[in-house]
TIRO-5592 format. One record per atom (N, C-alpha, C, CB): residue in one letter; x, y, z. Coordinates in steps of 0.1 Angstrom, whole numbers, plus 5000, padded with zeros to 4 digits. Last residue first. Glycine has a CB too. Example, Ala and Ser with C-alpha at 12.3 -4.5 7.8 and 13.67 -1.06 7.14 Angstrom:
<recs>
s512849785071
s513749895071
s512950005079
s514149945057
a513249435078
a512349555078
a513249675078
a511349555090
</recs>
This chain:
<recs>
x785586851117
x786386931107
x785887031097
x786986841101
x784686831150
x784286821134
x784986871129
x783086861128
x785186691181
x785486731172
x785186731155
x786286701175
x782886611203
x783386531191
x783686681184
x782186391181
x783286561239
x783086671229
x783486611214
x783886801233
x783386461264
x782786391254
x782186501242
x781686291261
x784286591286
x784886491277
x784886461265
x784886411279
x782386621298
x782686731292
x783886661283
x783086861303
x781286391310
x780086441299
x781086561292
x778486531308
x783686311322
x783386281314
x782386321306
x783486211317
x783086531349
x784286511338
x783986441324
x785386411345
x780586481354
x780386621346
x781886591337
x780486791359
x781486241365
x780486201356
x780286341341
x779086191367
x783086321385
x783686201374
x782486191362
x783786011384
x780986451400
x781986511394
x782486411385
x782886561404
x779586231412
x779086321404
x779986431391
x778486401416
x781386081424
x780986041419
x780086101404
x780686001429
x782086301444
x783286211439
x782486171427
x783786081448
x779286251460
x780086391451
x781086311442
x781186521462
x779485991464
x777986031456
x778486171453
x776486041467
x780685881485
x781385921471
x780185961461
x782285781465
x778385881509
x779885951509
x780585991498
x780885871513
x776585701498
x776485871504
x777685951504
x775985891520
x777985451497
x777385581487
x777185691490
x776185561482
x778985421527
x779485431513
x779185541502
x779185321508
x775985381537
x776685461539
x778185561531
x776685411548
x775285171525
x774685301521
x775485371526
x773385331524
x777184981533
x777184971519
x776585211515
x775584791513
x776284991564
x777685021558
x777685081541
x778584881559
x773784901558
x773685011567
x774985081557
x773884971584
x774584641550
x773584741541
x773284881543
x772284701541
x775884531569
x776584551554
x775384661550
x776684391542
x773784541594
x774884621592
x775284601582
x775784621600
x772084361578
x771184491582
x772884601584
x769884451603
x773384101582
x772784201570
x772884331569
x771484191570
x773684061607
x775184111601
x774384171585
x776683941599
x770884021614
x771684171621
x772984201613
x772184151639
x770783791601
x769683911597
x770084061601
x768083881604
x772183661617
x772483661601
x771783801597
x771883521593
x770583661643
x772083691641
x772383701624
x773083571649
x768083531635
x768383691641
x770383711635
x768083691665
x769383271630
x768283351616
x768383491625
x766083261613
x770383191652
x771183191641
x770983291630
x770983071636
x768383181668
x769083291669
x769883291662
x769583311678
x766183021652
x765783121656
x767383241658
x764883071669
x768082811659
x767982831649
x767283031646
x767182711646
x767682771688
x769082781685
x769182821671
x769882661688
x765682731703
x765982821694
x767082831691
x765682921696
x764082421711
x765482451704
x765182601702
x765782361688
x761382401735
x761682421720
x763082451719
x760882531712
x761082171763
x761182281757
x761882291742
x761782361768
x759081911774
x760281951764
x760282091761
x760181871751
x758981951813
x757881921796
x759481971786
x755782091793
x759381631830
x760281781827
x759381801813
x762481771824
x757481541860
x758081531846
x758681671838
x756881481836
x758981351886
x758481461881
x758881461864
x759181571890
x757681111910
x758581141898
x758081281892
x758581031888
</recs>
């Protein structure tokens, strides 16, 4: 007779990689985002600082 030794489950292991990779791409994406409207961004800001003039009588 032969004996089969039990080998370990990773099936968790690849679950925990795989989650950790769709991470890693949102956060990739997300930054990438910012970088992009980070002018857009800048400018909306000069808009409104120049906006913000108070009139005195």
């Amino acid at each position: 007779m032969s004996e089969e030794t039990p080998t370990k489950d990773k099936f968790w292991l690849y679950v925990g990689g795989a989650v950790f990779s769709l991470l890693l791409v949102i956060a990739m994406v997300k930054q990438s985002e910012n970088e992009k409207f980070a002018p857009i961004k800048q400018q909306l800001e000069e808009e409104a600082a120049q906006m913000n003039i108070r009139v005195l009588n």
